[in-house]
C-alpha positions in Angstrom: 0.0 0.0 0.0 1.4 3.3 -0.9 2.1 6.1 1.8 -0.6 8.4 0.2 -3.3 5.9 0.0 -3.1 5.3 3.8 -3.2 9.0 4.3 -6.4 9.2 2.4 -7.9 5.9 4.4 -7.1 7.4 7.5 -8.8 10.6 6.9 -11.6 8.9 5.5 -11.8 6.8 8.7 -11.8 10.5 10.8 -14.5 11.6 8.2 -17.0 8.3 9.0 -16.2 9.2 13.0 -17.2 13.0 12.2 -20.6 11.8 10.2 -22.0 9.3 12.9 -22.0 12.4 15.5 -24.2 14.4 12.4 -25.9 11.4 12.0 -27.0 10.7 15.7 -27.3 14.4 16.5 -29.7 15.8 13.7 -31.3 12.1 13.8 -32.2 13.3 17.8 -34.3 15.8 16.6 -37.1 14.1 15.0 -36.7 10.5 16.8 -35.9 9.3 20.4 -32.1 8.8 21.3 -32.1 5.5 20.9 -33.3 5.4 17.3 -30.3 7.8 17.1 -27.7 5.3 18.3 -29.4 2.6 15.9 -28.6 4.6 12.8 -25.0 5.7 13.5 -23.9 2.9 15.2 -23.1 1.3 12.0 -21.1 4.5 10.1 -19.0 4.1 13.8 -18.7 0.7 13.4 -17.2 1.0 9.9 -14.8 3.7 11.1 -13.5 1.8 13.7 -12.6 -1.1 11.8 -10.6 0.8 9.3 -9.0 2.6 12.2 -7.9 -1.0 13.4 -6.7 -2.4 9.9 -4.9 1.0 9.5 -3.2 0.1 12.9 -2.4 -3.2 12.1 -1.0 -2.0 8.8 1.3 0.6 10.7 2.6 -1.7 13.1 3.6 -4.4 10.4 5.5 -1.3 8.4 7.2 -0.5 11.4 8.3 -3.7 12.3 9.2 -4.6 8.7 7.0 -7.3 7.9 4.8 -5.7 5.0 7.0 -2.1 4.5 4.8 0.5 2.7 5.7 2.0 -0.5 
């Protein structure tokens, strides 16, 4: 994986983080709170797991197992 597209993952993985809070927040108005944590669970989910394969990716190029290009 090259240097850049990890830079573009990882702000894309901020970017999912940053849409769940709109997502729960403006979904708050017009339905109970927990119909709001039902719809952005899932956007939170799916940043977090690319958070984690991002990590796991960074620790194998530090260590030298799978170097980036």
């Amino acid at each position: 994986m090259e240097r850049s597209r990890f830079v573009q993952l990882a702000i894309v993985a901020f970017g999912l983080v940053f849409v769940s809070f709109l997502v729960r927040g403006t979904t708050r108005l017009i339905a109970p709170y927990d119909v709001a944590i039902l719809v952005s669970a899932p956007i939170l989910f799916a940043a977090g797991v690319l958070l984690v394969g991002l990590f796991l990716l960074a620790v194998l190029d530090v260590t030298g197992v799978r170097p980036m290009e």
